[in-house]
DSSP file (Angstrom, degrees, kcal/mol; ACC not computed):
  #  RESIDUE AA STRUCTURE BP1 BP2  ACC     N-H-->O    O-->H-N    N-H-->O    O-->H-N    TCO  KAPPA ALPHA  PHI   PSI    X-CA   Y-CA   Z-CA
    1    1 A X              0   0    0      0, 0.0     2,-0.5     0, 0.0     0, 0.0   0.000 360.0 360.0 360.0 139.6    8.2   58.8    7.3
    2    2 A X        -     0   0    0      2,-0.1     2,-0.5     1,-0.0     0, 0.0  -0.759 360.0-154.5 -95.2 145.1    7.5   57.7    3.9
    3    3 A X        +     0   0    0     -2,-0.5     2,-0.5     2,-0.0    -1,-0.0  -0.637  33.5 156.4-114.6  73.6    6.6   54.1    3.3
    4    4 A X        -     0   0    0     -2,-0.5     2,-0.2     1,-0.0    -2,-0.1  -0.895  38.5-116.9-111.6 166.9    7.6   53.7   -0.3
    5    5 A X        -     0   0    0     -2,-0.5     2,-0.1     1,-0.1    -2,-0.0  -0.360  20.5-123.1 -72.4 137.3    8.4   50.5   -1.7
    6    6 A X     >  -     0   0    0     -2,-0.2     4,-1.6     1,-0.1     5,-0.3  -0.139  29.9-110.7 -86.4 163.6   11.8   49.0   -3.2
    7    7 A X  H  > S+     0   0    0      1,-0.2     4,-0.6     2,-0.2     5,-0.2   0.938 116.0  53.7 -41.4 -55.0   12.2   47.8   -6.3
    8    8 A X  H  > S+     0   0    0      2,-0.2     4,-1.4     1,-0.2     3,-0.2   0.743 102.1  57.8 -20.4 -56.2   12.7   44.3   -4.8
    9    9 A X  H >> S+     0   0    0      1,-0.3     4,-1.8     2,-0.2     3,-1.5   0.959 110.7  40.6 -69.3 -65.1    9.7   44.3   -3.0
   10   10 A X  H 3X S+     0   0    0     -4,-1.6     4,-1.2     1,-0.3    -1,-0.3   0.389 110.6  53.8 -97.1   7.2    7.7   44.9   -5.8
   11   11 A X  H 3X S+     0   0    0     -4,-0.6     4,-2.4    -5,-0.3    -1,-0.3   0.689 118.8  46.2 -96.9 -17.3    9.6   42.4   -8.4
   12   12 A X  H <X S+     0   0    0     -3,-1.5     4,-2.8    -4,-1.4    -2,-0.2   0.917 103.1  55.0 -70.2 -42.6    8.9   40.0   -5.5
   13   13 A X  H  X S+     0   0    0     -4,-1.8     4,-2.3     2,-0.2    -3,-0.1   0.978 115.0  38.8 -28.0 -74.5    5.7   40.8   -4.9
   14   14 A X  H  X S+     0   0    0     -4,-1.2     4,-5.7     1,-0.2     5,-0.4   0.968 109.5  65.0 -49.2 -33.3    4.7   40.0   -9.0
   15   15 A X  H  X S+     0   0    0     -4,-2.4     4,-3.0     2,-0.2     5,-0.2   0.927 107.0  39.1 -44.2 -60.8    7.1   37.1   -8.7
   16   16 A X  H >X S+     0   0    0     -4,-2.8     4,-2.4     1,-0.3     3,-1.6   0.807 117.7  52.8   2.9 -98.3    4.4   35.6   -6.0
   17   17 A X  H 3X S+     0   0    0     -4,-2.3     4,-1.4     1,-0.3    -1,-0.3   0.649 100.6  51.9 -10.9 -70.1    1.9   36.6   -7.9
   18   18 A X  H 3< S+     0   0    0     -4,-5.7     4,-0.4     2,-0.2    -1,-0.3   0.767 113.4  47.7 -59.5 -27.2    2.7   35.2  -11.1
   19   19 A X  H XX S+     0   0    0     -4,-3.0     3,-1.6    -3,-1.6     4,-1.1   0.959 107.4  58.1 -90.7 -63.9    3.2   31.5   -9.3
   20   20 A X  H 3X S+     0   0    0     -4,-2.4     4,-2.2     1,-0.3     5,-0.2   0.735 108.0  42.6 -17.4 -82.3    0.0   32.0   -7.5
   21   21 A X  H 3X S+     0   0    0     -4,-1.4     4,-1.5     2,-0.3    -1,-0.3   0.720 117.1  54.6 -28.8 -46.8   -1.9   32.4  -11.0
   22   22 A X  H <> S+     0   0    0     -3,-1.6     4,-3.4    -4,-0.4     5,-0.4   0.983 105.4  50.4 -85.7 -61.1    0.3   29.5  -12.1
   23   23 A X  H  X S+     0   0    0     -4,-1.1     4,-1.7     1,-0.2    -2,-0.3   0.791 114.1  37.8   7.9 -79.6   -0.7   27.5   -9.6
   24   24 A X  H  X S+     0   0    0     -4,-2.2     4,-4.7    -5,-0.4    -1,-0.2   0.880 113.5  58.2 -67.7 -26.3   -4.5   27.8   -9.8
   25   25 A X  H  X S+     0   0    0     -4,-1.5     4,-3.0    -3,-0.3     5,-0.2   0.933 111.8  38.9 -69.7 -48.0   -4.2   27.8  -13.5
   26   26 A X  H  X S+     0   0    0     -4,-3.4     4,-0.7     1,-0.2    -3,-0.2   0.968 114.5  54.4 -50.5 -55.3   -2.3   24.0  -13.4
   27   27 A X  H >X S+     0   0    0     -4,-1.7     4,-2.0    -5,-0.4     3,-0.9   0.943 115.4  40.3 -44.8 -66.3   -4.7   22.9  -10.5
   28   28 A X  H 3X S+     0   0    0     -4,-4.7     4,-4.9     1,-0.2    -2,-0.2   0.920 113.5  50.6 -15.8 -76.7   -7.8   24.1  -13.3
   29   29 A X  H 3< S+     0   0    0     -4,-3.0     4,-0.4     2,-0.2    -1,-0.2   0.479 114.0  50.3 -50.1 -13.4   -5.9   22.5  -16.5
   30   30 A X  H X< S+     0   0    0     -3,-0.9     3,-3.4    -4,-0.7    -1,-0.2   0.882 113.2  46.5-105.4 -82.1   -5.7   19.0  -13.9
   31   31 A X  H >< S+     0   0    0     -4,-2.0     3,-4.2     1,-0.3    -2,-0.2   0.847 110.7  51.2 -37.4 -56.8   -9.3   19.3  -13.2
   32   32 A X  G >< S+     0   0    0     -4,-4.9     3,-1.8     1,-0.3    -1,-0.3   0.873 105.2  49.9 -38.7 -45.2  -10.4   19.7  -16.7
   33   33 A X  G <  S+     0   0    0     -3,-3.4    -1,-0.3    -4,-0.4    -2,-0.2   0.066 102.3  66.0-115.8  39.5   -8.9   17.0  -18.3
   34   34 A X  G <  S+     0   0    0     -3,-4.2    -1,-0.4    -4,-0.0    -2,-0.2  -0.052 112.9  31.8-120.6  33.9  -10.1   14.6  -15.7
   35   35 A X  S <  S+     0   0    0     -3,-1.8     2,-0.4     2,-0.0    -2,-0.2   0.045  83.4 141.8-153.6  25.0  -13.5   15.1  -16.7
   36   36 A X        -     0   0    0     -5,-0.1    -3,-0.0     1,-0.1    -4,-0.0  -0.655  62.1 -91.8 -90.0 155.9  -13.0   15.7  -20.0
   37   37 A X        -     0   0    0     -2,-0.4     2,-0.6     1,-0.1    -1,-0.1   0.045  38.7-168.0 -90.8 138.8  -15.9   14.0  -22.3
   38   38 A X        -     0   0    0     -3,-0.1    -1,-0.1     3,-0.0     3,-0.1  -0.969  16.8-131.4-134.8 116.5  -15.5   10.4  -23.7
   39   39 A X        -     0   0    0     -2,-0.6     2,-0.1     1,-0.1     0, 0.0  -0.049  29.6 -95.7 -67.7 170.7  -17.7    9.0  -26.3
   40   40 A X        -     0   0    0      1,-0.1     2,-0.2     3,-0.0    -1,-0.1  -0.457  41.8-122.7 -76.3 155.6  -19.3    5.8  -26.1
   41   41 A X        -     0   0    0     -3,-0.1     3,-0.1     1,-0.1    -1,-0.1  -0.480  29.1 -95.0 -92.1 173.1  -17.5    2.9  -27.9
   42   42 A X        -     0   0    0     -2,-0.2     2,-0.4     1,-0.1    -1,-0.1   0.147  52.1 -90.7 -59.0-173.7  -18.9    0.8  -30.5
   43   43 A X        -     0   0    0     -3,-0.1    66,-2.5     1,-0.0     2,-0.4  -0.732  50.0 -93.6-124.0 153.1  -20.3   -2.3  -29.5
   44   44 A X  E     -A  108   0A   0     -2,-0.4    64,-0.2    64,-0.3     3,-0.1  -0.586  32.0-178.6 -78.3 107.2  -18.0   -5.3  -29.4
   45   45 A X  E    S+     0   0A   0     62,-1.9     2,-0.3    -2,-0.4    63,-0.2   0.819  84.4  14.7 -80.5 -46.1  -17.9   -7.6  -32.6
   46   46 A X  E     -A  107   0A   0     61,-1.3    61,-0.6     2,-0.1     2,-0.3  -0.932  63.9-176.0-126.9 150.5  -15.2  -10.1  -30.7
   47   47 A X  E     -A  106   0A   0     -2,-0.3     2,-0.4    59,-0.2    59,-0.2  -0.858   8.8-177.9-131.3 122.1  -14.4  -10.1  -27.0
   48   48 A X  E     -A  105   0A   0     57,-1.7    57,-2.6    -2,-0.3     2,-0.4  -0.981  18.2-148.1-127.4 147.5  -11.5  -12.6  -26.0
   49   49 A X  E     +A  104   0A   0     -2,-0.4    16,-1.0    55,-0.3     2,-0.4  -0.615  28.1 175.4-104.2 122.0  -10.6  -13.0  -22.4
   50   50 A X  E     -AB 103  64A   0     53,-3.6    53,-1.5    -2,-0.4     2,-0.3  -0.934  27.0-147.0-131.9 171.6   -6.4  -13.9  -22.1
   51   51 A X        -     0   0    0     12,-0.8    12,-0.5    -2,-0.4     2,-0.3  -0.796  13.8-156.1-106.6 162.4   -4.3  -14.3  -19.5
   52   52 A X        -     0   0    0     47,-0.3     2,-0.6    -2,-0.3    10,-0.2  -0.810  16.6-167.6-145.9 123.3   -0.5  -13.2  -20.2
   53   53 A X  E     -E   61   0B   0      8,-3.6     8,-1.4    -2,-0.3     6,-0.1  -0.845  19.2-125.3-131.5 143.7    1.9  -14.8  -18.1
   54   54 A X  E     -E   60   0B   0     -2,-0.6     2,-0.4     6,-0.2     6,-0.2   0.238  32.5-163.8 -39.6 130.4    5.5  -14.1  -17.4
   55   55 A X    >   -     0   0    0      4,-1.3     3,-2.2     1,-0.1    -1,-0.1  -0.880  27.7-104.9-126.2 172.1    7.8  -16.9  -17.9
   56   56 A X  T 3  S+     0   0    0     -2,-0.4     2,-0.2     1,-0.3    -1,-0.1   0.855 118.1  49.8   8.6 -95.5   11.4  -18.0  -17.0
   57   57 A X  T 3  S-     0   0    0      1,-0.1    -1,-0.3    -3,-0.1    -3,-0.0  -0.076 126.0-101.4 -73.6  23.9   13.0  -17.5  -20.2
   58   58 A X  S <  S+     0   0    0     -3,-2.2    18,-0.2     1,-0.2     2,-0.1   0.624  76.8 129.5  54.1  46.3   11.4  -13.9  -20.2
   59   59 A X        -     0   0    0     16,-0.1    -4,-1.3    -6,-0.1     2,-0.4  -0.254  60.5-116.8-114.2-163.6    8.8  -14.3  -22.3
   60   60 A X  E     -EF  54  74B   0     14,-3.2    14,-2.8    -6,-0.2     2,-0.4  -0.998  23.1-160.2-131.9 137.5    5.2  -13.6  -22.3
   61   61 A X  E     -EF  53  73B   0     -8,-1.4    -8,-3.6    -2,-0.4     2,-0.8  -0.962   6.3-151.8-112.1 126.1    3.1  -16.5  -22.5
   62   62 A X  E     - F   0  72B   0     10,-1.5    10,-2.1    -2,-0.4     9,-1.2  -0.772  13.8-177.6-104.4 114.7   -0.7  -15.8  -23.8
   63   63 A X  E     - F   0  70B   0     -2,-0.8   -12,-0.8   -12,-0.5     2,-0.3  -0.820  30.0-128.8-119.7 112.9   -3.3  -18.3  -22.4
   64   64 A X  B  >  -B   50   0A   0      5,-2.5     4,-1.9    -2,-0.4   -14,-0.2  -0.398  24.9-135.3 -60.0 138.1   -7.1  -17.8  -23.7
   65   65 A X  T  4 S+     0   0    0    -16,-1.0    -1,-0.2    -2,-0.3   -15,-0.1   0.937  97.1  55.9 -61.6 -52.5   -8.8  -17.8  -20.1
   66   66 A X  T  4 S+     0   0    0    -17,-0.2    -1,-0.2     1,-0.2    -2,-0.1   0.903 122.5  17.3 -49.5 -50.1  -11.6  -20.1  -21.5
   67   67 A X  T  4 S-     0   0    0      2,-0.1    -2,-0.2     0, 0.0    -1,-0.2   0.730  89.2-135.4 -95.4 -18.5   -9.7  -23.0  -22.9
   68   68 A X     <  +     0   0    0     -4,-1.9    -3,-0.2     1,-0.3     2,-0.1   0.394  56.7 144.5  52.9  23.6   -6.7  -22.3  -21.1
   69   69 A X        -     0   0    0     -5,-0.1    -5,-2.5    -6,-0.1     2,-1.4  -0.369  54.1-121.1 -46.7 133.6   -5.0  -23.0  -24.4
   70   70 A X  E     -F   63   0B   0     -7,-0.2    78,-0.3     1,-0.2    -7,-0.2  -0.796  28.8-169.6-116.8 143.9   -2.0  -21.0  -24.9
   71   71 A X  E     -     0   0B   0     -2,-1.4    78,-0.5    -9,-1.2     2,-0.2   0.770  56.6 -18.0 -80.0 -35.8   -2.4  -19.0  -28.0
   72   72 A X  E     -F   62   0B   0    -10,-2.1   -10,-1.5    -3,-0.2     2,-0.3  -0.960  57.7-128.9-164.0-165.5    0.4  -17.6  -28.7
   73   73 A X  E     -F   61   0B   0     76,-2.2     2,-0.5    -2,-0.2    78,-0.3  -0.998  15.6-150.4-141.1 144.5    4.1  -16.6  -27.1
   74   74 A X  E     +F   60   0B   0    -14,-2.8   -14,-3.2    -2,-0.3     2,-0.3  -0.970  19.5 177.2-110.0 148.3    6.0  -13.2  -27.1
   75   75 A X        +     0   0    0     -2,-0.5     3,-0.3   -16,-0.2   -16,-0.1  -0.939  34.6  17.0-154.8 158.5    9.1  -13.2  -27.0
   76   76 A X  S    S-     0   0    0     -2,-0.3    75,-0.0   -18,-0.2   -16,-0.0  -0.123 114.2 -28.9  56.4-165.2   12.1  -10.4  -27.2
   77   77 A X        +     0   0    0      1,-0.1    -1,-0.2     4,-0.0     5,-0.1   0.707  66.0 169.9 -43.3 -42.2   11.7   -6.8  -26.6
   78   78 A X     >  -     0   0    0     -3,-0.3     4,-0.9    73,-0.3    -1,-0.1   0.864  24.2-175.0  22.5  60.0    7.8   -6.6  -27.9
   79   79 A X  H >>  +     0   0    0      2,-0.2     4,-1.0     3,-0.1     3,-0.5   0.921  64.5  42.6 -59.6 -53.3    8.0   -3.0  -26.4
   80   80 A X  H >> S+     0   0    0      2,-0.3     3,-2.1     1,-0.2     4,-1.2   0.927 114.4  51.8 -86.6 -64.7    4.5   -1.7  -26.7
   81   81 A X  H 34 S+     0   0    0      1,-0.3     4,-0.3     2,-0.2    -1,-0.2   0.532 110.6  48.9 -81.6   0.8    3.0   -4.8  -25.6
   82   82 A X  H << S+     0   0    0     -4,-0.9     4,-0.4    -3,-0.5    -1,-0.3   0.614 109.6  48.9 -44.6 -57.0    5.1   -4.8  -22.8
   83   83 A X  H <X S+     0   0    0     -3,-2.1     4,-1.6    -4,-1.0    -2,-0.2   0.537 109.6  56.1 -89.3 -20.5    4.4   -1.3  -21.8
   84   84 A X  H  X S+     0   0    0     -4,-1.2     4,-1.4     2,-0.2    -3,-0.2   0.818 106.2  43.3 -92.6 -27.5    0.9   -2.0  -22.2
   85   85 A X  H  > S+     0   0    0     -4,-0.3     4,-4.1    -5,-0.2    -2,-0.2   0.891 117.3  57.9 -82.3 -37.3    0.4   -5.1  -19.7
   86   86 A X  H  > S+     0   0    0     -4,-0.4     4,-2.1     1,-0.2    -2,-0.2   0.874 102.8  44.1 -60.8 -43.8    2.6   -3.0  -17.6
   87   87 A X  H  X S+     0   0    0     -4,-1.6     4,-1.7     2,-0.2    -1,-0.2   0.927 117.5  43.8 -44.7 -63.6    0.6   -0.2  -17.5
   88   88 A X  H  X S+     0   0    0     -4,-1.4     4,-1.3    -5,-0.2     3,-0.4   0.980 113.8  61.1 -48.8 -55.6   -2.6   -2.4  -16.8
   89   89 A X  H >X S+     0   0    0     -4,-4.1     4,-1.8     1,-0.2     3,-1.1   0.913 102.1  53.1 -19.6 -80.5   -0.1   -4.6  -14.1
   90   90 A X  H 3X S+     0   0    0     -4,-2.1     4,-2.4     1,-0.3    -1,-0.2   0.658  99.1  51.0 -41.2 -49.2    0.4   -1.9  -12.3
   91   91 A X  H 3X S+     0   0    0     -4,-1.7     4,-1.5    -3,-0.4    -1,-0.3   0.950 110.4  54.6 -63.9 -50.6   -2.9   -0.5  -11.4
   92   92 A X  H XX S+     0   0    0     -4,-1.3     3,-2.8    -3,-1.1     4,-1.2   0.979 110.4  46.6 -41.4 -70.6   -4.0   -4.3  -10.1
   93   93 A X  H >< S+     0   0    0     -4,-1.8     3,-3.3     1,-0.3    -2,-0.2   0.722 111.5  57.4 -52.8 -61.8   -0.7   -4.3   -7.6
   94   94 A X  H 3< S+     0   0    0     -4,-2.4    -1,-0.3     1,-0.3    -2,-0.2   0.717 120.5  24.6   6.1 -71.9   -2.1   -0.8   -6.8
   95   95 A X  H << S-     0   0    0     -3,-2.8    -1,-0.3    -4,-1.5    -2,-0.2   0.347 116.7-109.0 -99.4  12.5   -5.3   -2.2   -5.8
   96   96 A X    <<  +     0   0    0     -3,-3.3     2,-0.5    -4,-1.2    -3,-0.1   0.747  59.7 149.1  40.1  60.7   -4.3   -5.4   -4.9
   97   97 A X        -     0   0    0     -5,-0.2    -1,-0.3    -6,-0.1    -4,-0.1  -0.835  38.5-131.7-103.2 124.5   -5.5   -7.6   -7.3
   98   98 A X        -     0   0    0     -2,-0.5     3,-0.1    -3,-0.1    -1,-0.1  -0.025  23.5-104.8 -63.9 179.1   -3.9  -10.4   -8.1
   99   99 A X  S    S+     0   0    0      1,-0.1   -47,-0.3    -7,-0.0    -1,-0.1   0.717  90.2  98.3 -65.6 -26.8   -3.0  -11.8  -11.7
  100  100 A X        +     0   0    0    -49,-0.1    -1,-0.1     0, 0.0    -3,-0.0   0.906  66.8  76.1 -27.9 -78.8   -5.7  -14.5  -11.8
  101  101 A X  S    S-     0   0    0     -3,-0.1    -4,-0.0   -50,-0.1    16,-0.0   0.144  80.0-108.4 -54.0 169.2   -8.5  -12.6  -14.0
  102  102 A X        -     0   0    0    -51,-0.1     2,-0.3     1,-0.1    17,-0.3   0.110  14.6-129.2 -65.1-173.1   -8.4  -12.0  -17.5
  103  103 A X  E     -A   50   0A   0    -53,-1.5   -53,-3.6    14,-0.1     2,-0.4  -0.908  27.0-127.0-118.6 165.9   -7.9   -9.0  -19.4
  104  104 A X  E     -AC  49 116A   0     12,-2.0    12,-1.3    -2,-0.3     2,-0.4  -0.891  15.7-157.7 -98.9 131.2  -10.5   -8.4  -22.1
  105  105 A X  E     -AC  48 115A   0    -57,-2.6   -57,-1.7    -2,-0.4     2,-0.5  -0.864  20.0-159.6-111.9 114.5   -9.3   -7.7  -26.0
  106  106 A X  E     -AC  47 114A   0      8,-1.7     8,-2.3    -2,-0.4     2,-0.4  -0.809  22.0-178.0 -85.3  89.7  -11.8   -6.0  -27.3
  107  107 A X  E     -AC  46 113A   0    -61,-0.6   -62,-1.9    -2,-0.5   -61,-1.3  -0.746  27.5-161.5 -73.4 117.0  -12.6   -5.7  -31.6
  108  108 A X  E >   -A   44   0A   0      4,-7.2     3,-1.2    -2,-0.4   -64,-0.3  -0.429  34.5 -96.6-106.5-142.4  -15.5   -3.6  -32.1
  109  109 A X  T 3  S+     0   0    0    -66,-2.5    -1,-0.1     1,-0.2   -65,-0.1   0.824 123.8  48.9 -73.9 -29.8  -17.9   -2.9  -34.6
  110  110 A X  T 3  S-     0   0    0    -67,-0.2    -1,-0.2     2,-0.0     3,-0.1   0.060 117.4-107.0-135.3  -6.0  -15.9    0.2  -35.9
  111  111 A X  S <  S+     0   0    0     -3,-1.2    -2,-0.1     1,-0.4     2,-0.1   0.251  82.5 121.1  74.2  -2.5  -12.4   -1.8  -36.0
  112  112 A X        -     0   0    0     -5,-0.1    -4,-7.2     2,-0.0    -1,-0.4  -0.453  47.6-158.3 -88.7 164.2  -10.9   -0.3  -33.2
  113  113 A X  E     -C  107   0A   0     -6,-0.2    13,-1.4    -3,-0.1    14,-0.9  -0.991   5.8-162.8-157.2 141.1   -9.8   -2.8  -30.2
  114  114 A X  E     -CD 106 125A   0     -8,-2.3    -8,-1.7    -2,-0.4     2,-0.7  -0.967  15.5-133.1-120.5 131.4   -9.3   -2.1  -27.0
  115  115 A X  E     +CD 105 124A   0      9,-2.8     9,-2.6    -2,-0.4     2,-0.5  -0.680  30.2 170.8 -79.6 121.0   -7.8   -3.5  -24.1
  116  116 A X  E     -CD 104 123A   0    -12,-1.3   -12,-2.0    -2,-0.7     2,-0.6  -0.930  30.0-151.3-138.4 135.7   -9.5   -3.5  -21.0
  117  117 A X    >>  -     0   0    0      5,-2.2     4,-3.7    -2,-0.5     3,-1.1  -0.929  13.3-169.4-116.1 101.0   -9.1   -5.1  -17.2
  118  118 A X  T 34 S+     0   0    0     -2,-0.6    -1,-0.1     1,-0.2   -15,-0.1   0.744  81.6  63.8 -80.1  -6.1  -12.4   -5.4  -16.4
  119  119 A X  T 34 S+     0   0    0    -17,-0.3    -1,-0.2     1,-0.1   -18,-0.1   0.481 120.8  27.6 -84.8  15.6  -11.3   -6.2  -12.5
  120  120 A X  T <4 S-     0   0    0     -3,-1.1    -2,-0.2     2,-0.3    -1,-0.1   0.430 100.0-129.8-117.4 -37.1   -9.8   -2.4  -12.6
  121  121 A X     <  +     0   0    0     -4,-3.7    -3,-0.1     1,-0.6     2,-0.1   0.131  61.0 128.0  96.4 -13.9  -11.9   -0.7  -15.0
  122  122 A X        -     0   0    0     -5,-0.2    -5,-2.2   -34,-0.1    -1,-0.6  -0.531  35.9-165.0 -83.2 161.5   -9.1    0.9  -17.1
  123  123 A X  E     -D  116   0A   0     -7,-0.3     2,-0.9    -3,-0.1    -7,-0.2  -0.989  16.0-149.3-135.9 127.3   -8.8    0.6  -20.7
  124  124 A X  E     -D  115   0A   0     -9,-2.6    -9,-2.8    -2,-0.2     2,-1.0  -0.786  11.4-148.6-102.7 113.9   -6.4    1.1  -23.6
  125  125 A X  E >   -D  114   0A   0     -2,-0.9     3,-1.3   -11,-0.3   -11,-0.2  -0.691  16.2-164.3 -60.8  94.9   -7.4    2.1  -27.0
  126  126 A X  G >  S+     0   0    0    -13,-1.4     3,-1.3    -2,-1.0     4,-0.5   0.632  82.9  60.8 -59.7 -16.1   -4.7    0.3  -29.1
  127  127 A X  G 3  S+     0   0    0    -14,-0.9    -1,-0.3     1,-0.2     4,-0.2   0.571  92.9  70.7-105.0  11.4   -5.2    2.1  -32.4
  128  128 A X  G <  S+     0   0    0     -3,-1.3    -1,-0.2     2,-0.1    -2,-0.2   0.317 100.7  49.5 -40.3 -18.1   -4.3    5.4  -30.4
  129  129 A X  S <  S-     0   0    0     -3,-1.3    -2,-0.2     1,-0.2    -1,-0.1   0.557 123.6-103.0-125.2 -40.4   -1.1    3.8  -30.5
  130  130 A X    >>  -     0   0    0     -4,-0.5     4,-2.3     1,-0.1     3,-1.9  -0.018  32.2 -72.8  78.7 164.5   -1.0    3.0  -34.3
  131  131 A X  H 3> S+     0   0    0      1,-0.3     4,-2.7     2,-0.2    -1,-0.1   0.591 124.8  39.7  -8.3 -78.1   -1.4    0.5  -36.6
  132  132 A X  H 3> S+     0   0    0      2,-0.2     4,-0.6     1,-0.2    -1,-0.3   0.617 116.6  51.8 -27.7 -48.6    1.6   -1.6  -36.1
  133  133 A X  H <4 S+     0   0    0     -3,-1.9     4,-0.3     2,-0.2     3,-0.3   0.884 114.5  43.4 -80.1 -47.0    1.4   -1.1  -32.5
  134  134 A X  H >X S+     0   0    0     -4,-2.3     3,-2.0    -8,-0.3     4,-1.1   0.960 105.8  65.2 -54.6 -74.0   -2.7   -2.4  -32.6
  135  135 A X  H 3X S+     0   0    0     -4,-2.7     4,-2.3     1,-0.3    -1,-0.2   0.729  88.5  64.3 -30.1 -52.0   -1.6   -5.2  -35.0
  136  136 A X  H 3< S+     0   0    0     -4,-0.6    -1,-0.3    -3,-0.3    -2,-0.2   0.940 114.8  32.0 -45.6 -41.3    0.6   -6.9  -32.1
  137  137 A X  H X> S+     0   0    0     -3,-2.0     3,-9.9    -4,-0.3     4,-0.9   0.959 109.1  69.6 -78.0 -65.5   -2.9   -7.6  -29.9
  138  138 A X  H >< S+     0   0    0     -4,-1.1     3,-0.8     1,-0.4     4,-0.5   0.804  92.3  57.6 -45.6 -49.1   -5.0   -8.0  -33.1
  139  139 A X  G >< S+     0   0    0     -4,-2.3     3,-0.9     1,-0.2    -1,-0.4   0.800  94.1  70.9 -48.8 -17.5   -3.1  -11.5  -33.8
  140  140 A X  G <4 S+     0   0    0     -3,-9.9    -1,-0.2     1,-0.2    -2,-0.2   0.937  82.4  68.3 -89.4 -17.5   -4.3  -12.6  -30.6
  141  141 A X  G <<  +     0   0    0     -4,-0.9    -1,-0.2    -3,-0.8    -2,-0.2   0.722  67.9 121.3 -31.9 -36.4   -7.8  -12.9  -31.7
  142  142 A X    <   -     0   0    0     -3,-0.9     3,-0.0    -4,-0.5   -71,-0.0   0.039  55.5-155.3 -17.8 136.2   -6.9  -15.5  -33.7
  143  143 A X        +     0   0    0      1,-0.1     2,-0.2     4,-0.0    -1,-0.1   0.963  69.0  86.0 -90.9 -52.3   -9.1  -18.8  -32.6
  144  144 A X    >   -     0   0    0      1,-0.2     3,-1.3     2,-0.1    -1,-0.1  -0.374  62.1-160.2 -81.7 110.5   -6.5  -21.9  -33.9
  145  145 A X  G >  S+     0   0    0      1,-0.3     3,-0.8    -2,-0.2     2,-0.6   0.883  82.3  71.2 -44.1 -51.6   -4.2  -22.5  -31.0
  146  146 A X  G 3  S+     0   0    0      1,-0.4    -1,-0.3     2,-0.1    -2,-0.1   0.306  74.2  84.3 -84.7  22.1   -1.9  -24.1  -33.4
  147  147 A X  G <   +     0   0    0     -3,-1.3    -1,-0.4    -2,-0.6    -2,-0.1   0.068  63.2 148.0 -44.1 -10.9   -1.3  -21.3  -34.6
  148  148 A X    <   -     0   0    0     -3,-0.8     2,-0.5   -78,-0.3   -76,-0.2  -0.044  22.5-172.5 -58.2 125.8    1.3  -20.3  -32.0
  149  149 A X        -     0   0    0    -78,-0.5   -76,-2.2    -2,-0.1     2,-0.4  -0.731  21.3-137.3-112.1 171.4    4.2  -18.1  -33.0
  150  150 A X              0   0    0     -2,-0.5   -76,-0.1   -78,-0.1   -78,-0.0  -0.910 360.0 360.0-106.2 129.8    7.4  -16.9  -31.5
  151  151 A X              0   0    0     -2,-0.4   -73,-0.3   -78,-0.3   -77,-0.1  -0.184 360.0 360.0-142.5 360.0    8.2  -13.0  -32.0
């Protein structure tokens, strides 16, 4: 008796194979780029603590945490800033944090600003985002509550 192999067997075999290899290779490419290396940021020129809370009329209302002034209001689609408290949202309900604390908006020395939930630890670099997109946050720095606008 001979034992050789059919063609099958051996296009099944590589098939295997090749998803094995693919496999470790994904699993690797995962690890890596959860350790991959993040410089330190600049040092903070402004730090303003907000709230942003939902209202009614589906707007975002933005309350400085200190004064409990509200600073300013978004209103309509304001997609990117939208997507960005959402992002941040999410990870609280995750860990089951309520809404109470602030969020951090961060200016540093370097001009970049970041957003950051320090009762989670994540952060978003807004000028990752671009200009335009950064520029939405960057009005909330602003000090004079009567300054509020509607967008």
């Amino acid at each position: 008796m001979s034992h050789s192999s059919s063609p099958l067997m051996t296009k099944t075999s590589v098939l295997a194979l090749a998803l094995g290899a693919f496999v470790v290779f994904a699993t690797w490419v995962t690890q890596q780029s959860q350790q991959m290396v993040r410089y330190p940021d600049a040092p903070a020129a402004l730090i303003k603590q907000l709230r942003f809370e939902d209202r009614a009329d589906g707007s975002i209302a933005v309350v400085d945490y200190q004064t409990k002034q509200q600073v300013d209001v978004i209103t309509g689609e304001a997609g990117f800033v939208r997507g960005a408290l959402r992002t941040l949202a999410q990870e609280r309900k995750r860990r089951e944090i309520g809404s109470e604390p602030p969020f951090e908006l961060i200016a540093r020395q370097d001009g970049r600003l970041t957003l950051a939930d320090p009762s989670t630890g994540r952060m978003i670099d807004l000028e990752s985002f671009g200009v335009i997109n950064s520029q939405h946050f960057a009005r909330l720095l602003r000090t004079d509550a009567n300054q509020i606008q509607q967008r």
